[in-house]
RODRENBA-517007 format. One line per 5 residues: number of its first residue (from 1); for each residue x, y, z of C-alpha. Coordinates in pm, 1 decimal. Example, Ala and Ser with C-alpha at 12.3 -4.5 7.8 and 13.67 -1.06 7.14 Angstrom:
2
1) 1230.0:-450.0:780.0; 1367.0:-106.0:714.0
% end
This chain:
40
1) 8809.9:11416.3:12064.9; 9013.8:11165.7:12243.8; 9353.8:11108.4:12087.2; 9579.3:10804.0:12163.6; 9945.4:10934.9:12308.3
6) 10141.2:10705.7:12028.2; 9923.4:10779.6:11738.1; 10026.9:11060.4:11503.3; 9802.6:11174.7:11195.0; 10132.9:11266.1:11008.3
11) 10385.7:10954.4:11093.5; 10441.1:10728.8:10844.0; 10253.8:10432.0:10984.0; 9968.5:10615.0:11008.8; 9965.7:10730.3:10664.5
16) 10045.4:10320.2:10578.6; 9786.3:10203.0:10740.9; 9521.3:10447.7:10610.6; 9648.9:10421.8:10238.6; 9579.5:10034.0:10302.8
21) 9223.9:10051.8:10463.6; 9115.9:10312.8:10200.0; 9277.3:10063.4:9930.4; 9111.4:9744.9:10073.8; 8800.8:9919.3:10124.6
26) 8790.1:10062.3:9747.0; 8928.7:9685.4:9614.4; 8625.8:9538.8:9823.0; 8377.9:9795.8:9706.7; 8506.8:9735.1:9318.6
31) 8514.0:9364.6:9337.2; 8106.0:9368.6:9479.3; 8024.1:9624.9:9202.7; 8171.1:9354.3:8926.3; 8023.4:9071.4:9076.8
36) 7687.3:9256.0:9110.7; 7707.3:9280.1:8740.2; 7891.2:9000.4:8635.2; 7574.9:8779.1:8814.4; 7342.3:8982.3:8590.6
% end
C-alpha cells in the first residue's frame, strides 16, 4: 500500500475531508432516493 509522505489518517484535515466526502456522498445518495420516489 503506497502512502503519500504528507498524508496522515489521524490529522485533522484528513478526518475533514473524509467527514465531508462521506457527508456529500450520503446527501447525494438521500437526495436520489427522494427523487426516485418523489417521481413515482
Amino acid at each position: 500500500m503506497i502512502r503519500e509522505p504528507h498524508f496522515d489518517s489521524y490529522s485533522i484535515p484528513a478526518r475533514v475531508c473524509f467527514a465531508i466526502a462521506v457527508f456529500g456522498g450520503a446527501l447525494l445518495i438521500a437526495v436520489a432516493v427522494m427523487s426516485v420516489y418523489f417521481i413515482k
